[in-house]
C-alpha positions, 0 to 999 in steps of 0.5 A: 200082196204086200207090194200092191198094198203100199202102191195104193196108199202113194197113188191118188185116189183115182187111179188107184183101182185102174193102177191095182187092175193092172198090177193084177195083170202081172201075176196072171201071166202064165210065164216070167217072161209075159209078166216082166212084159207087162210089168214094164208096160205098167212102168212106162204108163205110170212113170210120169205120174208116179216116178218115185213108186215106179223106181221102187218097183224097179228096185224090187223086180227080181223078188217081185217076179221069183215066185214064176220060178215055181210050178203053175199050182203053188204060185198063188200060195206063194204069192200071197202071204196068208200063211205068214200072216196066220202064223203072225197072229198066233204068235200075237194072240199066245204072247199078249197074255205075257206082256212082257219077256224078261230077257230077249233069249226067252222071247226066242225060245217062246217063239220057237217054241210055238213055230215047232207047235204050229208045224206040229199041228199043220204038219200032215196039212198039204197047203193048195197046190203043194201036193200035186207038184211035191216031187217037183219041188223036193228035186229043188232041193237035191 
């Protein structure tokens, strides 16, 4: 999302909506190899035009693609960032009344402190997708 965001602000204003449909192509693919294909067609089309956002991609395509390691049903979820951008604005809204830390190790724990609070409360949450492929994505971690 991130990525897709910073190319519309390097490219003119009249290819942006024909360059952001075809970045949506890549992650609509239903196999890393399809994608990569389709990444390095969007490559040799905008390459002249856009050399430097083009080389960045390059730079960037294996975590740009890592999210097709993952099963069908959580690839949005993982694709986007809604949860850390959630979870960044409670940590905004509950540190502004405090302005100020005194020290960076209080900072620390006051944000500590509210990611434990945050998982507390969304622990029993299952986020989209997640439940349904729970067995498959605790075998990545045996």
């Amino acid at each position: 999302v991130h990525v897709m965001r910073n190319i519309c602000a390097k490219v003119r204003v009249d290819d942006r909506e024909k360059i952001m449909n075809e970045c949506k192509q890549i992650h609509q693919q239903t196999s890393k190899k399809e994608a990569a294909a389709v990444l390095h067609k969007f490559y040799a089309r905008w390459n002249k035009a856009y050399s430097n956002v083009i080389k960045g991609l390059k730079e960037i395509e294996p975590d740009l693609l890592v999210f097709y390691n993952y099963p069908k049903q959580i690839r949005a979820s993982i694709y986007s960032t809604n949860m850390i951008e959630s979870f960044n604005n409670v940590i905004k809204r509950k540190a502004k009344p405090k302005a100020e830390f005194p020290t960076e190790q209080s900072l620390d724990a006051f944000i500590g402190i509210q990611a434990m609070s945050y998982n507390d409360r969304y622990f029993n949450r299952i986020h989209k997708g997640f439940g349904q492929v729970q067995d498959t994505l605790e075998s990545y971690f045996e």
